[in-house]
C-alpha positions as CSV (number, residue, x, y, z in Angstrom):
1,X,0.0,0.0,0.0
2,X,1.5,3.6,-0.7
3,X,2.8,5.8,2.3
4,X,-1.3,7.6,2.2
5,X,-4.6,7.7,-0.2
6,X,-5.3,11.5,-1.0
7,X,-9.0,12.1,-0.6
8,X,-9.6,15.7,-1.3
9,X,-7.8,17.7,1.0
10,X,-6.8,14.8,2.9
11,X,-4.4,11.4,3.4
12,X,-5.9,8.4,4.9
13,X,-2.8,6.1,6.1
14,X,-3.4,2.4,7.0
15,X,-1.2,-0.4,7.1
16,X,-4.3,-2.8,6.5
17,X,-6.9,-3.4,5.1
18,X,-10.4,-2.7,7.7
19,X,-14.5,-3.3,7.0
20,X,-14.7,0.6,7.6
21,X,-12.0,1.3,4.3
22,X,-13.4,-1.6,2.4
23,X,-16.5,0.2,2.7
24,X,-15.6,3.3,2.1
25,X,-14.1,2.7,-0.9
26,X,-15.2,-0.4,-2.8
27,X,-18.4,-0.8,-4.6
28,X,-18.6,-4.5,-4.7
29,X,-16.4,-7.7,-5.7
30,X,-16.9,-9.6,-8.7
31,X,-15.8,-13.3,-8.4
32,X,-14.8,-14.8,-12.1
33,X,-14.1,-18.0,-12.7
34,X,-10.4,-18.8,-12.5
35,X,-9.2,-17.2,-9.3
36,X,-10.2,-13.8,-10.8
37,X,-11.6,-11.0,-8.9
38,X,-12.7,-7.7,-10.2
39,X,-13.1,-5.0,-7.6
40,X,-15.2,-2.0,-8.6
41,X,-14.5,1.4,-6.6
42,X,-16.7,4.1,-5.2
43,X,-14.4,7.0,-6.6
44,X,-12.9,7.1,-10.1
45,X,-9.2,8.2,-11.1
């Protein structure tokens, strides 16, 4: 994971992974067939 995650005006820093980030920013998970995952964000680049 980089150093921080700019949001606006601020940096979120973690050094995991929690429910509250998961659900703060991801949509859902997509399971494929194959060991594939597709993970769809609430935010776009």
């Amino acid at each position: 994971m980089p150093d921080g995650l700019a949001t606006g005006d601020k940096v979120i820093t973690a050094n995991r992974l929690t429910k509250e980030l998961l659900d703060a920013f991801v949509e859902k998970v997509i399971v494929k067939p194959g060991q594939q995952a597709e993970i769809v964000w609430k935010f776009q680049q």
